[in-house]
N, CA and C atoms of all chains as a GROMACS GRO file, in nm:
protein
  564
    1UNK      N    1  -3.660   8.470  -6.301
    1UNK     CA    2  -3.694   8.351  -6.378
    1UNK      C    3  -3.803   8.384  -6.479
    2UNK      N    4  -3.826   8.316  -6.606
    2UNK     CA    5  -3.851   8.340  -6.695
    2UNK      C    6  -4.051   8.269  -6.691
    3UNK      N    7  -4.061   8.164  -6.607
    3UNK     CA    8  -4.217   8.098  -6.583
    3UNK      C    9  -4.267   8.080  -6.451
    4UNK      N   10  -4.376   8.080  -6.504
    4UNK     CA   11  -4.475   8.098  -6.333
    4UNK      C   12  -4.528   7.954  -6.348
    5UNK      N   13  -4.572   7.924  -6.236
    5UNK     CA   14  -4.705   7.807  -6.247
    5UNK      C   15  -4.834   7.815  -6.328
    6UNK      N   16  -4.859   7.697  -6.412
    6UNK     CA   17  -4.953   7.776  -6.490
    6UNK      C   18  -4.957   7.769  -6.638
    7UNK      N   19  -4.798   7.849  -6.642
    7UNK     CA   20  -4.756   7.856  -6.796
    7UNK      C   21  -4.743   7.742  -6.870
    8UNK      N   22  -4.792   7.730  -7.025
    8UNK     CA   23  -4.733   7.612  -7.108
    8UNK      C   24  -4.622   7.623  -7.154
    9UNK      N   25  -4.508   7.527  -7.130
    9UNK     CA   26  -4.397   7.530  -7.211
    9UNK      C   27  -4.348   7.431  -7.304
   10UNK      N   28  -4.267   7.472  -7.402
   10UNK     CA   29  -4.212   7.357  -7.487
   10UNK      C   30  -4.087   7.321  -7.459
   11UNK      N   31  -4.060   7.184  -7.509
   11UNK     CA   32  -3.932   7.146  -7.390
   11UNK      C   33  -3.843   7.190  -7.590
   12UNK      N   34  -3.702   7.264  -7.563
   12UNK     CA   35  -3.628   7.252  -7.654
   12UNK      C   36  -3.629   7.123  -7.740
   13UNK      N   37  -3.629   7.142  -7.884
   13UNK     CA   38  -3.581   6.982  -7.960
   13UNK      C   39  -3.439   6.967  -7.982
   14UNK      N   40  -3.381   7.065  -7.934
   14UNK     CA   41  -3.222   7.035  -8.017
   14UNK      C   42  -3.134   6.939  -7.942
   15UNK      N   43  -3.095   6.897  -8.016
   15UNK     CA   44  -2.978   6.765  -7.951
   15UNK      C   45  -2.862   6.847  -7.888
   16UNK      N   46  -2.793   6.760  -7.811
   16UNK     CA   47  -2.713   6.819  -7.734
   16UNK      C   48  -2.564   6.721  -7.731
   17UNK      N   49  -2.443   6.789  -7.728
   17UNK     CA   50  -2.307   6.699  -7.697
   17UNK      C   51  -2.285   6.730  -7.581
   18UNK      N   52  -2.188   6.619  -7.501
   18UNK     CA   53  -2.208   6.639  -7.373
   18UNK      C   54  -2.323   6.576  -7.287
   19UNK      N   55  -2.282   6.595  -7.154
   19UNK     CA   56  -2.390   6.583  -7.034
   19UNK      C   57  -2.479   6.724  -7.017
   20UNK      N   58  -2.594   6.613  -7.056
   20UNK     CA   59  -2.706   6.757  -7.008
   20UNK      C   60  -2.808   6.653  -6.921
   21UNK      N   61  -2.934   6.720  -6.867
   21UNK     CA   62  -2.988   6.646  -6.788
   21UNK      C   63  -3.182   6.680  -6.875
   22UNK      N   64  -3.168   6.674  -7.001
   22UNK     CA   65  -3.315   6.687  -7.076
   22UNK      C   66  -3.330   6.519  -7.168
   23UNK      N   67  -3.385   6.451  -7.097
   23UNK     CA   68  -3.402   6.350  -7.177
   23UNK      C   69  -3.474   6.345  -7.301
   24UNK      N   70  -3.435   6.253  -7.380
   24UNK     CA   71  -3.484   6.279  -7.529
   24UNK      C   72  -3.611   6.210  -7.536
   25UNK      N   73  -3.679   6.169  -7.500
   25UNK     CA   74  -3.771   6.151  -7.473
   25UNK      C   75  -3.878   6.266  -7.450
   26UNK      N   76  -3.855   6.366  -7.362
   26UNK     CA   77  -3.959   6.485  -7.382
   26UNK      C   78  -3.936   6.602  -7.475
   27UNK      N   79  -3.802   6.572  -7.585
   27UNK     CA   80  -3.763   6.676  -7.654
   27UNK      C   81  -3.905   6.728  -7.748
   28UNK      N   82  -3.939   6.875  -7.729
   28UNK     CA   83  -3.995   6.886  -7.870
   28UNK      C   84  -4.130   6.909  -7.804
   29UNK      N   85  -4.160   6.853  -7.644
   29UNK     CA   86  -4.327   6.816  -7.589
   29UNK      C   87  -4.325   6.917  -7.506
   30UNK      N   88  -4.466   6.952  -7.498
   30UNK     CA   89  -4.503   7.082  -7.448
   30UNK      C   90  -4.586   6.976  -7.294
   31UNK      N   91  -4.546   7.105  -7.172
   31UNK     CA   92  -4.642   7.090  -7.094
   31UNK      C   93  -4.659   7.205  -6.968
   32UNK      N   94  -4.707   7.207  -6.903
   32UNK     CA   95  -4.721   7.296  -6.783
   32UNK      C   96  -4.638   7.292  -6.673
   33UNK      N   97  -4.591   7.436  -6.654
   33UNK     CA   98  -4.531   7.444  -6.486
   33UNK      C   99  -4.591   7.389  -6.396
   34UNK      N  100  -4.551   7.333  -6.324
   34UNK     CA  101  -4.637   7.360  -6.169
   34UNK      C  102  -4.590   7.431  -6.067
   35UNK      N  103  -4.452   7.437  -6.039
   35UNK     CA  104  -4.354   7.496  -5.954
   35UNK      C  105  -4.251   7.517  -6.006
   36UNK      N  106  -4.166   7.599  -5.902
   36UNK     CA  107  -4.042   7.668  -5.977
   36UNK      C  108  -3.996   7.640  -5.867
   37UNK      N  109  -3.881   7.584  -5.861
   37UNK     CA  110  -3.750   7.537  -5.780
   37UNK      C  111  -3.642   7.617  -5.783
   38UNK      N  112  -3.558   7.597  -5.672
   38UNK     CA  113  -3.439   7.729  -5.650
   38UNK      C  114  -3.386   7.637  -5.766
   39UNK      N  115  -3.298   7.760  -5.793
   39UNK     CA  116  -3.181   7.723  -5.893
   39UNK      C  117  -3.081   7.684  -5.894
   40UNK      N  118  -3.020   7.636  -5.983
   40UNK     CA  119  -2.886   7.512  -5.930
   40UNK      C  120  -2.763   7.545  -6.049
   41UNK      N  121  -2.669   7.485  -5.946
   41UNK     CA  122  -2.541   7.577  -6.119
   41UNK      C  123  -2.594   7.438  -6.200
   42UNK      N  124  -2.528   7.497  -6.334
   42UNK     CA  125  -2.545   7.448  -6.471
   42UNK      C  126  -2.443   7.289  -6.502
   43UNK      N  127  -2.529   7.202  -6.493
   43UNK     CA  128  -2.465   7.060  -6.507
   43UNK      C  129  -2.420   7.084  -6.645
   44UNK      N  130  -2.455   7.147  -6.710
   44UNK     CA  131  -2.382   7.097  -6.892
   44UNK      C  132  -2.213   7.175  -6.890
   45UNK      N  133  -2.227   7.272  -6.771
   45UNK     CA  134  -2.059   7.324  -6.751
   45UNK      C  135  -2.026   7.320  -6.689
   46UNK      N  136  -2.055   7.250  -6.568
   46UNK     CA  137  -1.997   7.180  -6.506
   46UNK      C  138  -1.913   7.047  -6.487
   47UNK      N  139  -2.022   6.998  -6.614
   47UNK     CA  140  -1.973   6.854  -6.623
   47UNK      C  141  -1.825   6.864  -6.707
   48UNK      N  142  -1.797   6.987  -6.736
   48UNK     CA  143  -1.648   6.983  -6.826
   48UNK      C  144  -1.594   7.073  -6.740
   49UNK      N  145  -1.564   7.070  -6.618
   49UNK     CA  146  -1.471   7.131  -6.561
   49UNK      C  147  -1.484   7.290  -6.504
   50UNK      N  148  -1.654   7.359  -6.510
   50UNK     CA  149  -1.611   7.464  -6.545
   50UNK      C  150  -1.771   7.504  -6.373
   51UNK      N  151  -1.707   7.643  -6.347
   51UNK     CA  152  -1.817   7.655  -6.179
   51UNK      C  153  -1.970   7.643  -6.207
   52UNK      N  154  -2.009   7.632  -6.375
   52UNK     CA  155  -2.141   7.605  -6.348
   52UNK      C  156  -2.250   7.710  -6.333
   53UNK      N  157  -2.201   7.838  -6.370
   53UNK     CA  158  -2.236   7.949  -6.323
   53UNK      C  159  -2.272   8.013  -6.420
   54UNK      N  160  -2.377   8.129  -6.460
   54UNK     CA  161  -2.473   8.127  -6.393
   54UNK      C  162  -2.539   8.002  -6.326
   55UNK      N  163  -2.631   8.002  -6.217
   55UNK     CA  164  -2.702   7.908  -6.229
   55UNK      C  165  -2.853   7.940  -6.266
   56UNK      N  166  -2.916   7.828  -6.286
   56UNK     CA  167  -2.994   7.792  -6.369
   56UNK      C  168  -3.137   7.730  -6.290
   57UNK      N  169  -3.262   7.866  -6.350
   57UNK     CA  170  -3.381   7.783  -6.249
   57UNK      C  171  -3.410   7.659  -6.336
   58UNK      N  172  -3.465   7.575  -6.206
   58UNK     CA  173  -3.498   7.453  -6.257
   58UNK      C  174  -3.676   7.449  -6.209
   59UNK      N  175  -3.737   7.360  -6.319
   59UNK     CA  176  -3.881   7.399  -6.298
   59UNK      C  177  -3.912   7.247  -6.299
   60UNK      N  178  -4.047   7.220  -6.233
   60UNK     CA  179  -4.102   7.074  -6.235
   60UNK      C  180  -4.228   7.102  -6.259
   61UNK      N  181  -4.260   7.012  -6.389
   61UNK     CA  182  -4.298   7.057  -6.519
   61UNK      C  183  -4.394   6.934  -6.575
   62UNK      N  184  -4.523   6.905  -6.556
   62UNK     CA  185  -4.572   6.859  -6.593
   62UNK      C  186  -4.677   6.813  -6.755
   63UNK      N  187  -4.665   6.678  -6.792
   63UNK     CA  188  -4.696   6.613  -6.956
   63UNK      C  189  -4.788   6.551  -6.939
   64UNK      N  190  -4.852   6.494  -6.988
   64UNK     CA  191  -4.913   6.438  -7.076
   64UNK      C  192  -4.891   6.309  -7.092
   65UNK      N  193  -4.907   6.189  -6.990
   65UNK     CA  194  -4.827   6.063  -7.064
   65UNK      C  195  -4.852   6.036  -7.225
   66UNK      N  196  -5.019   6.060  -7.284
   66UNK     CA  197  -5.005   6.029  -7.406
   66UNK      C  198  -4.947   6.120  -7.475
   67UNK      N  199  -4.928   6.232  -7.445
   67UNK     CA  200  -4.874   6.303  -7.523
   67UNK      C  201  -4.704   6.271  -7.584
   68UNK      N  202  -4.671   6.211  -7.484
   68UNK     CA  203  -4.501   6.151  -7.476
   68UNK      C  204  -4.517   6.028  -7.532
   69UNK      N  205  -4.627   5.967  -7.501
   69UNK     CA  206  -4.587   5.799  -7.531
   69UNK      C  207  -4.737   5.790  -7.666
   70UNK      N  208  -4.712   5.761  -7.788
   70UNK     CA  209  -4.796   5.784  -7.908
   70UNK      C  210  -4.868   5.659  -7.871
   71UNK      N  211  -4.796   5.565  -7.830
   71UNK     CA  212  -4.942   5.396  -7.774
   71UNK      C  213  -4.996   5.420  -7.661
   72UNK      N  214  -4.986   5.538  -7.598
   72UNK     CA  215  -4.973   5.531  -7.456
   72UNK      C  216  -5.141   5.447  -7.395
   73UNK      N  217  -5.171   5.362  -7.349
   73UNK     CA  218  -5.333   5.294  -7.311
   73UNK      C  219  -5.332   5.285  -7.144
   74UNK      N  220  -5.276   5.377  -7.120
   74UNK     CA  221  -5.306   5.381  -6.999
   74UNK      C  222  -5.472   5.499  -6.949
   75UNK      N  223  -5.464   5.581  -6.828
   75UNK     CA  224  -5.550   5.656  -6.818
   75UNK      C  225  -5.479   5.775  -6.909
   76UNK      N  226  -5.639   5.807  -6.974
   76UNK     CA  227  -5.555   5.971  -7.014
   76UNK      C  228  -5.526   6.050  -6.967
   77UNK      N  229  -5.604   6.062  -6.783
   77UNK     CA  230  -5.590   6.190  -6.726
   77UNK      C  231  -5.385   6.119  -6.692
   78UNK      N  232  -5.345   6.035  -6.674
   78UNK     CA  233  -5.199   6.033  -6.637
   78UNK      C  234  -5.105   6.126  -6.675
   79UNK      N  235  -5.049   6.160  -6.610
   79UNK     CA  236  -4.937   6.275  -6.580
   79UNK      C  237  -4.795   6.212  -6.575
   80UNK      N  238  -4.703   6.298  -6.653
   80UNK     CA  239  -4.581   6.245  -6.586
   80UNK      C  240  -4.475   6.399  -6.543
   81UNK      N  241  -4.419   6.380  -6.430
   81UNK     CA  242  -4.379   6.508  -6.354
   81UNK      C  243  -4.162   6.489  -6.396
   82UNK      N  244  -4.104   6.610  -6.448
   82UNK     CA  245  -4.019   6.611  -6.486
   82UNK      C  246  -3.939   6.735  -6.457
   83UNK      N  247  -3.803   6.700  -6.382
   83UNK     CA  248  -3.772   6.869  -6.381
   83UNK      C  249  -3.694   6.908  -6.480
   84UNK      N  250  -3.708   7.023  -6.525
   84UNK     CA  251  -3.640   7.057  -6.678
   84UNK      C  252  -3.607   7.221  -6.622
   85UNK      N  253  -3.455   7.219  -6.692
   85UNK     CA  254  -3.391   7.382  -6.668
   85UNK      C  255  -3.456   7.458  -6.740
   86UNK      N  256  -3.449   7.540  -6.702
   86UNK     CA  257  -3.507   7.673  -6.787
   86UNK      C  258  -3.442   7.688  -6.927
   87UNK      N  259  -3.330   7.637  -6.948
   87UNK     CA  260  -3.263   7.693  -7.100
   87UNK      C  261  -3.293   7.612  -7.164
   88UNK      N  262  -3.367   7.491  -7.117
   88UNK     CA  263  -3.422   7.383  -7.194
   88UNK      C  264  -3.593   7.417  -7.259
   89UNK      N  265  -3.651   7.522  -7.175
   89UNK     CA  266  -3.790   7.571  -7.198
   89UNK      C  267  -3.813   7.651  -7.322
   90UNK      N  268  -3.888   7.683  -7.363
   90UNK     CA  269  -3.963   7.753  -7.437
   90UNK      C  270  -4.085   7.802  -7.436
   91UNK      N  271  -4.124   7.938  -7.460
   91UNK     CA  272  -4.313   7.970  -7.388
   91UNK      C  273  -4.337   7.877  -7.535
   92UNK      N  274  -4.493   7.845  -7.497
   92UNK     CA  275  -4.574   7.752  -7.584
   92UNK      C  276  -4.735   7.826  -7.555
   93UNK      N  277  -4.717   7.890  -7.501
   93UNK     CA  278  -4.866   7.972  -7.446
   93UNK      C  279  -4.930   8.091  -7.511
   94UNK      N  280  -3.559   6.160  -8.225
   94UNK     CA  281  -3.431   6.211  -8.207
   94UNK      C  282  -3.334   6.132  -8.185
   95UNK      N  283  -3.232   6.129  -8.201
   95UNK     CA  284  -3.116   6.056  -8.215
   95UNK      C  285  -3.082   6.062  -8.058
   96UNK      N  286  -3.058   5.954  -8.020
   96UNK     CA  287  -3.041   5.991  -7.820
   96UNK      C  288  -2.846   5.950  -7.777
   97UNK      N  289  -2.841   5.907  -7.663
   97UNK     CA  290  -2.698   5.844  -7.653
   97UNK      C  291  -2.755   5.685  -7.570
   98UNK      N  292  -2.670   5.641  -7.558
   98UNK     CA  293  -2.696   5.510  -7.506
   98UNK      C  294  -2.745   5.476  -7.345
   99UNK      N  295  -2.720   5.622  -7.281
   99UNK     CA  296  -2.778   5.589  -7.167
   99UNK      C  297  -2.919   5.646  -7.122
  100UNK      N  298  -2.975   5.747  -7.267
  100UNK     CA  299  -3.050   5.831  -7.290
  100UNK      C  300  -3.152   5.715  -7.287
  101UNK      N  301  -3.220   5.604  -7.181
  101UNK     CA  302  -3.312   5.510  -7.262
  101UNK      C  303  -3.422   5.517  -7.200
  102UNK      N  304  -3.483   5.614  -7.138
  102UNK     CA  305  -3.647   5.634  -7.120
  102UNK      C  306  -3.748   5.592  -7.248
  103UNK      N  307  -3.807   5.508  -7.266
  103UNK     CA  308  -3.891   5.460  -7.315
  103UNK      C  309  -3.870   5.421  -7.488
  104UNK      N  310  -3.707   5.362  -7.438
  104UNK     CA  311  -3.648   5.303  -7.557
  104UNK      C  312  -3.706   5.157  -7.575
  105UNK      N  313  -3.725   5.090  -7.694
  105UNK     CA  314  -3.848   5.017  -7.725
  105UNK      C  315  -3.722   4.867  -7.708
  106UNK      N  316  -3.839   4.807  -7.626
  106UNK     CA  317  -3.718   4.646  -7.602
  106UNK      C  318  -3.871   4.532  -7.589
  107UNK      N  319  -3.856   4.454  -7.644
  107UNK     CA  320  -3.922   4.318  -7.553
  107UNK      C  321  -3.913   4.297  -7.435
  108UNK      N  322  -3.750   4.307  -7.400
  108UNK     CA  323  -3.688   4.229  -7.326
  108UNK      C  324  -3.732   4.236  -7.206
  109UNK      N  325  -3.760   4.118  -7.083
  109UNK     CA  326  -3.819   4.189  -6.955
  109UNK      C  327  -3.725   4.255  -6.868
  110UNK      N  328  -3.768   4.358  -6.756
  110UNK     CA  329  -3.676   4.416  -6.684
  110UNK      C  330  -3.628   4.303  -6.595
  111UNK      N  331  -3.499   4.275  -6.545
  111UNK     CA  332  -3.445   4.238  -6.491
  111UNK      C  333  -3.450   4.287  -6.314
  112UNK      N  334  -3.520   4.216  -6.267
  112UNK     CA  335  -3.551   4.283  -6.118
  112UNK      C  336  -3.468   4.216  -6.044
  113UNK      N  337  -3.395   4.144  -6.037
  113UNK     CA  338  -3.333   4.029  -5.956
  113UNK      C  339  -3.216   4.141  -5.871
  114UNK      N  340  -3.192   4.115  -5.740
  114UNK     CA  341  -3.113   4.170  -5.674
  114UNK      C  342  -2.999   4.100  -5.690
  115UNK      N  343  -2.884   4.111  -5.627
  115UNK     CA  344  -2.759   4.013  -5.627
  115UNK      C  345  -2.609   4.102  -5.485
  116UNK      N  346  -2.586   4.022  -5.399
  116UNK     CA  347  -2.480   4.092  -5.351
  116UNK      C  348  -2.381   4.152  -5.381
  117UNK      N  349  -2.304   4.238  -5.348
  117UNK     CA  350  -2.282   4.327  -5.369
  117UNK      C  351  -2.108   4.297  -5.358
  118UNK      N  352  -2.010   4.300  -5.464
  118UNK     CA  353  -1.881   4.223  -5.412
  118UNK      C  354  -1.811   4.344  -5.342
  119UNK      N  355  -1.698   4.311  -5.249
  119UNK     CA  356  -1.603   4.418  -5.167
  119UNK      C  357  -1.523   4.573  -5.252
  120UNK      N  358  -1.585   4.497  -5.417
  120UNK     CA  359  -1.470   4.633  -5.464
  120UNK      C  360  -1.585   4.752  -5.537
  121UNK      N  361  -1.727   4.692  -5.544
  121UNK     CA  362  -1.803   4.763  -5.516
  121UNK      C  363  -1.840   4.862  -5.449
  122UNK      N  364  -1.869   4.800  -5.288
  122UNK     CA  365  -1.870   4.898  -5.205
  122UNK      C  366  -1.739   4.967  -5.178
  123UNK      N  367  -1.648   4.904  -5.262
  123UNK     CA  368  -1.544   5.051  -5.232
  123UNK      C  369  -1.504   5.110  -5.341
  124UNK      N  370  -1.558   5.079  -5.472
  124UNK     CA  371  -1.597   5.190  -5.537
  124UNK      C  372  -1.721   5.288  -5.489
  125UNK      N  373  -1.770   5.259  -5.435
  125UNK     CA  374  -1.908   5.380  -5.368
  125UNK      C  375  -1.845   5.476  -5.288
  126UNK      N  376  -1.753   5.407  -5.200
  126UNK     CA  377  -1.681   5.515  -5.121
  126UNK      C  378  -1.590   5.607  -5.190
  127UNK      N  379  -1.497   5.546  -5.283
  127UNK     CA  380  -1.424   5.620  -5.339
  127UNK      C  381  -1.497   5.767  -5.398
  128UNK      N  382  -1.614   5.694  -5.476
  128UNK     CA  383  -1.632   5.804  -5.573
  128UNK      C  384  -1.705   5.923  -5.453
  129UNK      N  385  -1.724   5.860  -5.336
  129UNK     CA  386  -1.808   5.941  -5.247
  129UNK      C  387  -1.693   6.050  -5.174
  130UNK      N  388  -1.568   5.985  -5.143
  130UNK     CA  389  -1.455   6.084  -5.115
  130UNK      C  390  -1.401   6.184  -5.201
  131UNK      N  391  -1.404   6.145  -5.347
  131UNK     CA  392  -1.346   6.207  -5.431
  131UNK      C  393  -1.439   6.313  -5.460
  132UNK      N  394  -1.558   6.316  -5.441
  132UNK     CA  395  -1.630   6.434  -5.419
  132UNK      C  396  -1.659   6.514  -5.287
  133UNK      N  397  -1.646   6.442  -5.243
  133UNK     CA  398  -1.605   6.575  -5.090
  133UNK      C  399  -1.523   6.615  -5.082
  134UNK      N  400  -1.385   6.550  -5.184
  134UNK     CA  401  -1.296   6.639  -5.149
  134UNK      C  402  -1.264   6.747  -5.313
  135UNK      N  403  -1.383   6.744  -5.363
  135UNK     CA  404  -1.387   6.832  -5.517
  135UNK      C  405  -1.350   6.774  -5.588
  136UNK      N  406  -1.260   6.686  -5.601
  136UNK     CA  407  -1.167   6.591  -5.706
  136UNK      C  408  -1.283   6.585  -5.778
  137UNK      N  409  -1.407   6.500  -5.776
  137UNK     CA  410  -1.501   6.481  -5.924
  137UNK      C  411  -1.595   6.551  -5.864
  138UNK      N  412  -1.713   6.604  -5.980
  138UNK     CA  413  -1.793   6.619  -5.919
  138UNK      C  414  -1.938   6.545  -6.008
  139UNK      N  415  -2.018   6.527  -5.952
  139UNK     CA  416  -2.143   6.462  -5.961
  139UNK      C  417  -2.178   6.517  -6.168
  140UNK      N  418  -2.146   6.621  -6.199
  140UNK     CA  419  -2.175   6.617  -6.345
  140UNK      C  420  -2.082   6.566  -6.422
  141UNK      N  421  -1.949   6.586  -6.391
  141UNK     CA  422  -1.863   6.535  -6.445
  141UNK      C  423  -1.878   6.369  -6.457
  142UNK      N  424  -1.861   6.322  -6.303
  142UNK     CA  425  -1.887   6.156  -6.315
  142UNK      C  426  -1.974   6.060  -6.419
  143UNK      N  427  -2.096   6.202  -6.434
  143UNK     CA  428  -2.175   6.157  -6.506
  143UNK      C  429  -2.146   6.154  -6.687
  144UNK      N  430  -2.030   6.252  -6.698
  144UNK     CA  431  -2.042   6.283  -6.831
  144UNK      C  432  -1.938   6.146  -6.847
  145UNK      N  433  -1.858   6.100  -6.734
  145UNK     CA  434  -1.781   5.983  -6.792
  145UNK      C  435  -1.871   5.879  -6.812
  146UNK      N  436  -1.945   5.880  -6.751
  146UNK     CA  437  -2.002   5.751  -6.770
  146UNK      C  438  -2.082   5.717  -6.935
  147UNK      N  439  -2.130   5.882  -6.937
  147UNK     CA  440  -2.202   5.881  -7.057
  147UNK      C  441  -2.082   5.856  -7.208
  148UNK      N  442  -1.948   5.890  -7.186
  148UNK     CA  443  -1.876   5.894  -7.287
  148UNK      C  444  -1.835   5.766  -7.336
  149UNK      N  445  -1.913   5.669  -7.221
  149UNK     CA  446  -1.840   5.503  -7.286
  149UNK      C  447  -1.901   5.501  -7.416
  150UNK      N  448  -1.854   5.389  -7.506
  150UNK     CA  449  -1.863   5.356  -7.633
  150UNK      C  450  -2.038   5.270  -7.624
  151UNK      N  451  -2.150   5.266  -7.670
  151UNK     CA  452  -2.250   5.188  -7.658
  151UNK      C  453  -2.207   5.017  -7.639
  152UNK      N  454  -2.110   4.988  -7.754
  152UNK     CA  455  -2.094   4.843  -7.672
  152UNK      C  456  -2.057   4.837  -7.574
  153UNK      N  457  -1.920   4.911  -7.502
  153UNK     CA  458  -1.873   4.869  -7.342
  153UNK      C  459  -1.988   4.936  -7.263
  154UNK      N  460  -2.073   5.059  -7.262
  154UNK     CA  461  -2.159   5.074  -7.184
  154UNK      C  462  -2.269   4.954  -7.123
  155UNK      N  463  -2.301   4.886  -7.250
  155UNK     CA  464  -2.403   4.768  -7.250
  155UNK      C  465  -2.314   4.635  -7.202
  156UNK      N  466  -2.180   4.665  -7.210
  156UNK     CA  467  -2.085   4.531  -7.131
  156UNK      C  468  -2.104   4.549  -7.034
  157UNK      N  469  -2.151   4.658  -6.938
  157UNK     CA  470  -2.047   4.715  -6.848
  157UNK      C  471  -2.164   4.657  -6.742
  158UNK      N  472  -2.112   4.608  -6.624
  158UNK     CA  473  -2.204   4.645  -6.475
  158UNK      C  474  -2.290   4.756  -6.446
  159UNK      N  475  -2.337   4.804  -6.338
  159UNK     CA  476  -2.332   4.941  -6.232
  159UNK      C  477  -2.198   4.946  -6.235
  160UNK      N  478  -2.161   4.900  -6.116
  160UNK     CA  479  -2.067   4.972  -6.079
  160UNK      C  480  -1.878   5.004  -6.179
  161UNK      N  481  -1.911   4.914  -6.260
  161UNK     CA  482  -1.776   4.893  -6.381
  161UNK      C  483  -1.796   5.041  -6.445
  162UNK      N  484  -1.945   5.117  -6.498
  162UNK     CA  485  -1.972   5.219  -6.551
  162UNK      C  486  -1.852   5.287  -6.446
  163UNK      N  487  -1.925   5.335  -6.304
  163UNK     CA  488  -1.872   5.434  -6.206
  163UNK      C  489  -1.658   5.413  -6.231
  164UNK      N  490  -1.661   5.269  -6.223
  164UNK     CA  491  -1.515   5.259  -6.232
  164UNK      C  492  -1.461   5.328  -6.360
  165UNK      N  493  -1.514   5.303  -6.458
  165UNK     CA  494  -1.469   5.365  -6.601
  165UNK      C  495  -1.491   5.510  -6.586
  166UNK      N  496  -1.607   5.587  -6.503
  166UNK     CA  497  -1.603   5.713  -6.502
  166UNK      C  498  -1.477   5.794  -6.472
  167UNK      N  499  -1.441   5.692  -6.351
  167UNK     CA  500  -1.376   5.770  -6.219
  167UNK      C  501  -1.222   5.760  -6.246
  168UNK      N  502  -1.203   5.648  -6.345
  168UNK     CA  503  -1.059   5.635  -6.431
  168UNK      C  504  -1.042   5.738  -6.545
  169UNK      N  505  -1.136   5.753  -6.625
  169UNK     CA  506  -1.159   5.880  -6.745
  169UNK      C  507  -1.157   6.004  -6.662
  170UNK      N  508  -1.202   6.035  -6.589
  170UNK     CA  509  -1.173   6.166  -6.516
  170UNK      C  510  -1.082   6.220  -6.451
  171UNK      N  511  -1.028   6.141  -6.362
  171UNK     CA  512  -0.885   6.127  -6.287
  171UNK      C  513  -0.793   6.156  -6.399
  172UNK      N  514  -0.792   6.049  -6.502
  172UNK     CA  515  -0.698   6.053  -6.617
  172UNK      C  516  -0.670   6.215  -6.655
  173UNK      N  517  -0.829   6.233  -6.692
  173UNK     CA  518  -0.829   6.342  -6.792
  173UNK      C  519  -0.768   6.512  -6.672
  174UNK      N  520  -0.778   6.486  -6.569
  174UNK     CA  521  -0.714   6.594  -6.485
  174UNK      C  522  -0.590   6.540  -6.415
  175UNK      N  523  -0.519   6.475  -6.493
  175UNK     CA  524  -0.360   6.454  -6.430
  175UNK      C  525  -0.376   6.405  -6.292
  176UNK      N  526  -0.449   6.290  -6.231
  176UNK     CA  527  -0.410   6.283  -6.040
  176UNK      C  528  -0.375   6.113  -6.185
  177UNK      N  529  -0.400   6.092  -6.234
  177UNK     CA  530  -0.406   5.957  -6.251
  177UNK      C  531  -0.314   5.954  -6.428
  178UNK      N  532  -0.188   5.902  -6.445
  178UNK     CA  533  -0.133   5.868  -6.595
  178UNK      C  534  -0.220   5.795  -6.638
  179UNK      N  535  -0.242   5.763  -6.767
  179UNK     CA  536  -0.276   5.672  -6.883
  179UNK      C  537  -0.228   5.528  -6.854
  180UNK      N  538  -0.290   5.470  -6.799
  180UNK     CA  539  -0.255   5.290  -6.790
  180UNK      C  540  -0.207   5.267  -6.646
  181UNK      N  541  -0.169   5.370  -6.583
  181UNK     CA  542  -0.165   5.362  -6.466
  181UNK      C  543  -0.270   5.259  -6.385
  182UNK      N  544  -0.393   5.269  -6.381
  182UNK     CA  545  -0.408   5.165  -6.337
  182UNK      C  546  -0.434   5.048  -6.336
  183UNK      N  547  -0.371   4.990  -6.478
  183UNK     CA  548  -0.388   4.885  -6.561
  183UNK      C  549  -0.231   4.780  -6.484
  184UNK      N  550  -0.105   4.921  -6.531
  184UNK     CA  551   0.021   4.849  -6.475
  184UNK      C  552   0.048   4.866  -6.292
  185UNK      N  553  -0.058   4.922  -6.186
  185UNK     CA  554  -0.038   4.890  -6.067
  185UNK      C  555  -0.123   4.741  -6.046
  186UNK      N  556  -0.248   4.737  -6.142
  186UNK     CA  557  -0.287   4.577  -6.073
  186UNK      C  558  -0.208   4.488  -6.148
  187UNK      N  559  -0.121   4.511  -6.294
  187UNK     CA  560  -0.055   4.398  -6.329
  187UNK      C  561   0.068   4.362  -6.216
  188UNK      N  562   0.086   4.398  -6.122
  188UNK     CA  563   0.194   4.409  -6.007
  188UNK      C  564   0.166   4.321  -5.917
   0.00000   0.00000   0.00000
């Protein structure tokens, strides 16, 4: 796998056809690993018929609520925790 | 970014959330089962279901129930791998 705990990453901006599981909402936003999760086959080829394979680490990956939300008036220290595949990452560090 | 219609994490509405529970009718819970057999037995699987659901049109998505989504999935998929013809199950309930 490609990140440790620790690392900053950027979540991919590119749009996607199909089922993928990166909401558009964190496209484009950078934040930190915390853990790295076993890996799981690949929902975007799977979802068309196909074994899904390689599979794909999946990381849970912590933001920034203001960083995601531009009004955000909540606390700043708030966090929001997201798991995002690795082909969705990018180093940002 | 340009999203899809079910893409709606912190899509901007007035509107309040709708918390209200409501029972649950008989073809419900047997759509739950269905789609729950049809994956144990491989027929769909959990990404796929999902990509039907995502392929509805934004207006019928926003027509649609819970569980009408799962029904429209589980008809688009079936369809699209031959266990199920085209209208098939339009002309067994006109029966």
């Amino acid at each position: 796998m490609r990140y440790r705990p620790g690392q900053e990453v950027r979540v991919a901006a590119r749009p996607h056809v199909g089922h993928h599981r990166t909401p558009a909402y964190l496209k484009g936003k950078t934040g930190t690993v915390m853990r790295v999760h076993p890996s799981f086959l690949n929902p975007e080829s799977r979802a068309n018929g196909k074994d899904g394979l390689p599979k794909q680490p999946l990381y849970f990956v912590s933001f920034q609520q203001s960083d995601i939300w531009p009004e955000y008036r909540g606390d700043p220290a708030d966090r929001l925790y997201v798991d995002v595949f690795e082909h969705w990452l990018d180093d940002a560090g | 970014m340009e999203r899809a219609v079910h893409d709606r994490g912190g899509w901007p509405t007035d509107a309040p959330i709708d918390r209200s529970e409501h029972e649950l009718d008989d073809w419900e819970i047997l759509m739950d089962s269905l789609l729950g057999a049809l994956e144990k037995r491989s027929a769909v699987n959990v990404d796929e279901f999902r990509r039907g659901i995502e392929s509805m049109s934004p207006s019928a998505y926003e027509a649609a129930t819970y569980y009408e989504r799962w029904l429209y999935s589980v008809e688009t998929i079936l369809t699209e791998k031959g266990v199920l013809t085209p209208g098939e199950l339009d002309a067994r309930l006109a029966k």
